[in-house]
N, C-alpha and C positions, 0 to 999 in steps of 0.2 A: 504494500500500500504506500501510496505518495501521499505524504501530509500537506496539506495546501494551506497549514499555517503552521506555522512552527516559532517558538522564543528563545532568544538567546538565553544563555546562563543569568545577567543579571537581571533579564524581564522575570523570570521565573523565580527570583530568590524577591523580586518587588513584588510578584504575584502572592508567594509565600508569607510575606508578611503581611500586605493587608487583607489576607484571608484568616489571619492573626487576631488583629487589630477588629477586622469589622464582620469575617464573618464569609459564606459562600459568595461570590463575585463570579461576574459573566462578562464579554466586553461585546461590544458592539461598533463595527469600523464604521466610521461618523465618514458621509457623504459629502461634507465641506460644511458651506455658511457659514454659522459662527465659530467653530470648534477646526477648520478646516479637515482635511481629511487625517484626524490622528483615531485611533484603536481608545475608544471611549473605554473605561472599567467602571460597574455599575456593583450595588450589593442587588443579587440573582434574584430577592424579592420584588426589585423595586423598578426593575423594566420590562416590561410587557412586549416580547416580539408580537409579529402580526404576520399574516399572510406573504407579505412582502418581502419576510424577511430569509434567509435562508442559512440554516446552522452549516461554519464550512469545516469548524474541527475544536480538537479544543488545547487550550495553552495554561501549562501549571493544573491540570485538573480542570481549569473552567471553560464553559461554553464559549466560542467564540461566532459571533456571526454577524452577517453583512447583508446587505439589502440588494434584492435581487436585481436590481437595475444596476447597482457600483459591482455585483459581481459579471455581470456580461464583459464591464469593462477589463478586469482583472481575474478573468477566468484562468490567462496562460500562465498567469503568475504566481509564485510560493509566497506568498507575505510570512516577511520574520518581522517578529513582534521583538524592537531593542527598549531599551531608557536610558532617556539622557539626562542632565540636568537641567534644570530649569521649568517653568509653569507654563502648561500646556492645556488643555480644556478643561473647562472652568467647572465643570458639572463631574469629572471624572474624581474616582476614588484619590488617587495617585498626588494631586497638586497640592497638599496641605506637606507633602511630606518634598519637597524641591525637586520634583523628579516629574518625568512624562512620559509617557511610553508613544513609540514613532513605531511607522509603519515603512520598513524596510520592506522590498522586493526581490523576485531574479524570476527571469523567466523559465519556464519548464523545458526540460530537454525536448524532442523531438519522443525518445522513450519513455520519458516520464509521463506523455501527455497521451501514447497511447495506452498505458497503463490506467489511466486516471478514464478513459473510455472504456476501457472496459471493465473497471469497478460499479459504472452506472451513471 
């Protein structure tokens, strides 16, 4: 299986802890407007997907998913989930703590993407 989201080491020791701190968390890749396009991290209570939306894997244990219109556009692509420093969407877990989490890319091989065809 190809994972079509994967985190680095230090997204997952960030994921670790505010799963610590606040409890089961989900993220959700934010489509731009105000938050631009960063990997929102929400407590798993408190955001409601919808039809729209479609689960593409999950990072540290948690759900991750992205809206079926932003995934058309980044379907060929692996998104890795890093953090840097600094205050990034205003609404996510992560920004009380000087951290953000970015949404890094690479495109899929040629084999990885036949493989990912016939997983479904």
């Amino acid at each position: 299986m190809v994972p079509r989201v994967i985190a680095t080491t230090s997204a997952e020791e960030l994921i670790e802890r505010l799963i610590v701190k606040h409890g089961p968390v989900m993220f959700h890749q934010s489509g731009g407007c105000c938050d631009g396009s960063a990997p929102m991290c929400y407590l798993r209570a408190e955001f409601l997907t919808g039809p729209s939306d479609i689960l593409l894997g999950e990072i540290g244990g948690s759900p991750f998913y992205i809206s079926r219109a932003q995934y058309e556009y980044w379907k060929h692509t692996q998104l890795i989930i890093d953090v840097v420093e600094g205050r990034g969407g205003m609404f996510s877990l992560e920004g009380p703590e000087g951290l953000t989490f970015l949404t890094r890319s690479r495109l899929f091989t040629d084999e990885e993407l036949a493989l990912l065809g016939r997983e479904g």
